[in-house]
C-alpha positions as CSV (number, residue, x, y, z in Angstrom):
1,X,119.7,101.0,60.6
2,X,119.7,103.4,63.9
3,X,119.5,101.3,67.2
4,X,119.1,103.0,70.2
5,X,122.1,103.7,72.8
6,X,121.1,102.2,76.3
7,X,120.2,103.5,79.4
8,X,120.7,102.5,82.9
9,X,116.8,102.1,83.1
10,X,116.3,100.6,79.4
11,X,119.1,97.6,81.1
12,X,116.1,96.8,83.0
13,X,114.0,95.6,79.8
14,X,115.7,92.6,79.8
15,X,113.7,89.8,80.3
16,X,115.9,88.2,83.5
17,X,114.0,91.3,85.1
18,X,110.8,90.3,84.4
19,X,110.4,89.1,88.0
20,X,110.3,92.6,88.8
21,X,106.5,92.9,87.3
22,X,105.6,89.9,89.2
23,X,106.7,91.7,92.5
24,X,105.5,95.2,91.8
25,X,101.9,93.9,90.6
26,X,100.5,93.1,94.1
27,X,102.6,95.5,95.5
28,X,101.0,98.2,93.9
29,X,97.5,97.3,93.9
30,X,97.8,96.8,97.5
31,X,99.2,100.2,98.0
32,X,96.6,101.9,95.7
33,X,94.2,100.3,97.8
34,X,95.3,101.6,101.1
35,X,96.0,105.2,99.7
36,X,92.4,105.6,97.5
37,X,90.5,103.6,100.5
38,X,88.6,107.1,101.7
39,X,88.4,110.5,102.0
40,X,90.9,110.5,104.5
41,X,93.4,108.1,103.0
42,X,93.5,110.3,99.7
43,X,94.6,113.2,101.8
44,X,97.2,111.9,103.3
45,X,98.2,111.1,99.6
46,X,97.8,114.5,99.0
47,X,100.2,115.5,101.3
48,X,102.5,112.6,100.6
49,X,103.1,113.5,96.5
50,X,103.0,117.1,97.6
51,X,100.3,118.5,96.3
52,X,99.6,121.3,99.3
53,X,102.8,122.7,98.4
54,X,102.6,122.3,94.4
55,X,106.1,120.6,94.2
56,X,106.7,117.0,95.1
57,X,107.9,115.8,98.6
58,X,110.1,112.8,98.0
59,X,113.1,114.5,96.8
60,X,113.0,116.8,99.8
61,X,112.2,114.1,101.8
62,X,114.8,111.9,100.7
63,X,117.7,113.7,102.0
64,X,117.1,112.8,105.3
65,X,118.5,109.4,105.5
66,X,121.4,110.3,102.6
67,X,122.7,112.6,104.6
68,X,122.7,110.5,107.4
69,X,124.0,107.8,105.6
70,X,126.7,109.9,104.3
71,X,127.9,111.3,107.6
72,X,128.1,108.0,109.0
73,X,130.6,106.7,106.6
74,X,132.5,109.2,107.1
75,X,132.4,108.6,110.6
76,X,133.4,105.2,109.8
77,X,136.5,106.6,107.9
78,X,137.6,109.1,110.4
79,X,138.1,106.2,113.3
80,X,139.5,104.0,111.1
81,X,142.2,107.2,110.9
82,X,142.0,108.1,114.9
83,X,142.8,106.3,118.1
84,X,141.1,106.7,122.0
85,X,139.0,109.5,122.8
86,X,138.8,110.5,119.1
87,X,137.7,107.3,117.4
88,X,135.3,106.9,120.1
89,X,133.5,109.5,119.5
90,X,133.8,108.9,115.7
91,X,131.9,105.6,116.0
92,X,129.3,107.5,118.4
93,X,129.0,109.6,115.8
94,X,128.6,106.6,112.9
95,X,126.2,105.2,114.9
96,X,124.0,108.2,115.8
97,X,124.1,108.9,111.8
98,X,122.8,105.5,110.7
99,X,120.2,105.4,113.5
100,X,118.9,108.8,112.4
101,X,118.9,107.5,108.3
102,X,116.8,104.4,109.5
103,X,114.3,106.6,111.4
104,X,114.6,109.4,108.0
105,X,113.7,106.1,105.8
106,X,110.4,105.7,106.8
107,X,109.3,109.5,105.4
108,X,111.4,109.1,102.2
109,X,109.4,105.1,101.6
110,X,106.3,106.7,102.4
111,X,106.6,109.3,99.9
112,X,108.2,107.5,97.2
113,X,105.3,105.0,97.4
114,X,102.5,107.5,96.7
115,X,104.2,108.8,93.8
116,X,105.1,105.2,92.7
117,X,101.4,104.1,92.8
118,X,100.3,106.0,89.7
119,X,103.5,104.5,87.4
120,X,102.8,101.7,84.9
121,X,104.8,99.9,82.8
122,X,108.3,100.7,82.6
123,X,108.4,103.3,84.8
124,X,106.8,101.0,87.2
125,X,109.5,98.2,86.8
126,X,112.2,101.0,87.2
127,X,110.5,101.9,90.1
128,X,110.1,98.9,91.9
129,X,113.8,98.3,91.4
130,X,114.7,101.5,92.4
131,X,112.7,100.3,96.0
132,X,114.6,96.6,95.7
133,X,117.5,98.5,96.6
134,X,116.6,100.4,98.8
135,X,115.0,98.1,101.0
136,X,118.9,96.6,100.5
137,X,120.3,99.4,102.0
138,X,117.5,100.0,104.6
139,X,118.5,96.0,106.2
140,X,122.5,96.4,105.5
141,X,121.9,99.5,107.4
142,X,119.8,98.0,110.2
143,X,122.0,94.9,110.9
144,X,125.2,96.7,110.5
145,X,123.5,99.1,114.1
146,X,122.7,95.9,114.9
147,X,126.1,94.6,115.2
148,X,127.8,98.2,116.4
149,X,125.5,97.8,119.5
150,X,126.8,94.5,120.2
151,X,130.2,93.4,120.8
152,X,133.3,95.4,119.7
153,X,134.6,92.4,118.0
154,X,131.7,92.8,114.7
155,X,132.4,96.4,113.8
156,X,134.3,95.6,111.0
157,X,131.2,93.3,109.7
158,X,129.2,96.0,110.9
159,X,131.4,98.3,108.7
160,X,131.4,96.1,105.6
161,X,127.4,96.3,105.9
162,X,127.3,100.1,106.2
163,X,129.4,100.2,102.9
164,X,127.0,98.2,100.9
165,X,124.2,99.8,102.2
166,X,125.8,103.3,100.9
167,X,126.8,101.5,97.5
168,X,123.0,100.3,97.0
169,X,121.7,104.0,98.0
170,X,124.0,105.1,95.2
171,X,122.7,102.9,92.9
172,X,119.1,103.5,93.7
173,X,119.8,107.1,93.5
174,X,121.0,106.5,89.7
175,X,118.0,104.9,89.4
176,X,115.5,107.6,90.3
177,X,117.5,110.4,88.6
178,X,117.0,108.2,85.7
179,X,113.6,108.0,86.6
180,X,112.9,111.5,86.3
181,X,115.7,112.9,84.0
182,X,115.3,110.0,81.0
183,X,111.8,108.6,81.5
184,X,110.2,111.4,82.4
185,X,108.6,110.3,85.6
186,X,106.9,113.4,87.6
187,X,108.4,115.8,84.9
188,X,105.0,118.6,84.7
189,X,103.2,117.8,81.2
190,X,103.1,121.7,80.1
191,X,101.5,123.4,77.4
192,X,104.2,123.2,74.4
193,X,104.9,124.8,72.4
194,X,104.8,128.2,73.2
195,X,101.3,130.0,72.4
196,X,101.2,133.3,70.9
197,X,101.3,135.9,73.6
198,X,98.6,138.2,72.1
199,X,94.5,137.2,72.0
200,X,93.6,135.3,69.4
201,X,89.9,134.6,68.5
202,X,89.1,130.8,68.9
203,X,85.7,130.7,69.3
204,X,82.0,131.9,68.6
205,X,80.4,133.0,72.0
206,X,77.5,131.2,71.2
207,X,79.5,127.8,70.7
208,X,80.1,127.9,74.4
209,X,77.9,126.7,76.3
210,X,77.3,126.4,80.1
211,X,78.8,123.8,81.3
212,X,80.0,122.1,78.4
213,X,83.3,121.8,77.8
214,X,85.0,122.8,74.3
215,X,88.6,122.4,73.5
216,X,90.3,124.8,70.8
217,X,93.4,124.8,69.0
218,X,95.9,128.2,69.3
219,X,98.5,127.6,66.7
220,X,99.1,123.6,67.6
221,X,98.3,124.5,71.6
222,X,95.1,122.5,72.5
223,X,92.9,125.1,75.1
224,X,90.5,123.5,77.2
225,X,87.1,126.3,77.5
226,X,84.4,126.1,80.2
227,X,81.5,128.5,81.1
228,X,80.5,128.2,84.3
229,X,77.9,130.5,85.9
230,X,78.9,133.3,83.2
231,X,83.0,132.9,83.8
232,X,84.4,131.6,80.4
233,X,87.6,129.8,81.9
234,X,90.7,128.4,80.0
235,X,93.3,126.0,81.3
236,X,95.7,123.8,79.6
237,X,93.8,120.5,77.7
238,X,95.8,117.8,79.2
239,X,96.6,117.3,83.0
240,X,100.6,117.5,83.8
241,X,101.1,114.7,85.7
242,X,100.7,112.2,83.2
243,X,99.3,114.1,80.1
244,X,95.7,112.7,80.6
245,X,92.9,114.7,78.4
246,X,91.2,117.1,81.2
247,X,88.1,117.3,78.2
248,X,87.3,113.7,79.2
249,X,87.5,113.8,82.4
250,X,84.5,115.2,84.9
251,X,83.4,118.7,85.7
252,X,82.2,119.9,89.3
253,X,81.5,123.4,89.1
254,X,84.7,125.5,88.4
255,X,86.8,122.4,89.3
256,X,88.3,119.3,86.7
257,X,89.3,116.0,87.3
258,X,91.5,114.0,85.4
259,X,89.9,110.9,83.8
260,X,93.2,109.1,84.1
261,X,94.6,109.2,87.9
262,X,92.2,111.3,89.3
263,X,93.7,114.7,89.8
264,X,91.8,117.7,90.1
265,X,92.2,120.9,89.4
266,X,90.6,124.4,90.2
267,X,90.0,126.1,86.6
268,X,89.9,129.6,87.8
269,X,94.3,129.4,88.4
270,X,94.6,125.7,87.6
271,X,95.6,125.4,91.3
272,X,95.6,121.0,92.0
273,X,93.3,120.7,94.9
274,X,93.7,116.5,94.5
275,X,96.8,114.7,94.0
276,X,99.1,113.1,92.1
277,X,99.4,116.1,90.2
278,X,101.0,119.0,92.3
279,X,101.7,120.8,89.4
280,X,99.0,124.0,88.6
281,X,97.7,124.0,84.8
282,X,98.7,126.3,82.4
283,X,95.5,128.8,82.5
284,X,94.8,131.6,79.7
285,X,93.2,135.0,80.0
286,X,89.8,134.6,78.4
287,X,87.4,137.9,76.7
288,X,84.1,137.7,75.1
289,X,83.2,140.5,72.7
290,X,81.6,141.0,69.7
291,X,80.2,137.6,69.8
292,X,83.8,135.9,69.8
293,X,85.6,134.4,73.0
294,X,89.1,135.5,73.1
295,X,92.6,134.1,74.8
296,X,96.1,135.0,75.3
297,X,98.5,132.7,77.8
298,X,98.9,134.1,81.2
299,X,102.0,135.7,82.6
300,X,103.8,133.2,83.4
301,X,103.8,131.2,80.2
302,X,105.7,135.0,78.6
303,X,109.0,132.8,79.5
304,X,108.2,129.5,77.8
305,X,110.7,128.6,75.3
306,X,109.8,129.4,71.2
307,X,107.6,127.2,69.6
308,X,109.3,124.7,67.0
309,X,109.4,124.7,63.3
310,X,105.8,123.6,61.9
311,X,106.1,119.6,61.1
312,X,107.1,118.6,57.6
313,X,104.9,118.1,54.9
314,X,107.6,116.5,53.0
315,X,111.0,115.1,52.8
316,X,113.7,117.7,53.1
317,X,117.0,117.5,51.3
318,X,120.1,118.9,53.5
319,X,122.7,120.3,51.3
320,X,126.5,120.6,53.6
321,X,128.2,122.5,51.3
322,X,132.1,121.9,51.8
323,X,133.9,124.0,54.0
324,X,131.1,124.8,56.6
């Protein structure tokens, strides 16, 4: 029997974390309330996940306080090494850093959130732990500036607290790459695999029409088709934020959205116009002729890796012969 190797974010299926549903339950509808509440509160989403510049903001974003947080313990280290004017300023400098992290960890909680909102299940408990600690770090951080703008005599509690603050930023940062790298969260939901690069008939012209969305099959790739005021367009079937079927969801003229988490996209470049997707779709050069409708991938997918072997049908014997 095969049992699979754990993760750091598979430790956190143990039932002692349980607790961890209970907090992120309220947590979360209380957030998706705020953030889908209008118009304008679904923008500033927008902007949050990234979806004006079609690549997510919290990693950007998140660099702010790290680095901060960084600098300052080295700070801490170099007056620990120094003496008068030079450790002086090397605590100035601590403190400056942490101040700037604290003020840099309200951007970097503000994004996270928004993409957070959309998560469910595991990912969601993952998640919320992954904000657990850093809320941990966020109040070491705050009392230990606390204590260095008091007396002299608690900078070496205010040290200790810097130095779990850091070790809970690294631990939350395992935690997120784990996030995206093993669970997949935010990784785009592309067309795979590869599609033939050539037009390949998929469809009778009549069989189209306006309006009315058809999905068709290029060698195993699922193509979402829509004819809208003449303009046969073709995008990727399933939305890549979360792999939701686009075919379900609701048509507005030349625009999609999601039936799952509410993204939409523009069909003629498969541009996001609505968050939490801030990845474009896939799209496909369409032609009608001869009664057939036509599609071949666009430029960009020319680089996709090579489709994979066709599945089995059947058992396959390996033979090793000796030696190799």
């Amino acid at each position: 029997m095969s049992k699979q190797a754990a993760t750091l974010s598979s430790l956190l299926e143990r039932p002692a974390f349980a607790w961890l549903d209970s907090l992120a339950e309220p947590v979360q509808a209380g957030a998706a309330r705020l953030l889908h509440a209008n118009r304008a509160t679904r923008r500033i989403k927008d902007v949050l996940n990234g979806v004006p510049l079609r690549h997510r903001t919290h990693p950007a974003v998140v660099i702010w306080p790290l680095g901060a947080w960084t600098t300052a313990l080295l700070f801490d280290a170099l007056s620990g090494l120094s003496s008068g004017r030079r450790r002086d300023a090397c605590r100035a400098g601590a403190e400056t850093s942490i101040a700037f992290g604290i003020v840099g960890a309200l951007p970097a909680a503000s994004t996270g959130v928004a993409d957070w909102v959309d998560l469910y299940d595991h990912q969601r408990r993952v998640g919320m732990a992954h904000a657990v600690l850093n809320s941990v770090a966020l109040a070491c951080y705050a009392a230990s500036y606390a204590l260095r703008m008091g007396s002299p005599g608690r900078r070496v509690a205010a040290c200790a607290l810097s130095g779990v603050g850091f070790g809970a930023v690294l631990a939350s940062g395992a935690l997120g790459g784990d996030m995206v790298y093993t669970l997949g969260v935010n990784v785009p939901h592309t067309v795979y695999p590869k599609p033939p690069n050539e037009f390949r008939e998929v469809l009778a012209s009549d069989e189209l029409v306006e309006g009315t969305p058809v999905v068709v099959e290029v060698e195993r790739v699922p193509v979402l088709l829509l004819r809208h005021n003449g303009t046969v367009f073709a995008v990727q079937e399933w939305c890549p934020h979360a792999g939701g079927p686009l075919s379900r969801g609701s048509f507005d003229g030349d625009v999609v959205e999601c039936p799952w988490h509410q993204s939409r996209f523009c069909l003629s470049d498969g541009k996001p116009v609505q968050g939490p997707a801030t990845v474009p779709l896939r799209t496909f050069d369409a032609r009608e002729g001869n009664g057939v409708i036509s599609v071949r991938p666009s430029y960009e997918a020319m680089s996709w890796p090579p489709p994979p072997a066709p599945p089995r049908s059947h058992p396959e014997h390996v033979r090793q012969d000796a030696g190799e």
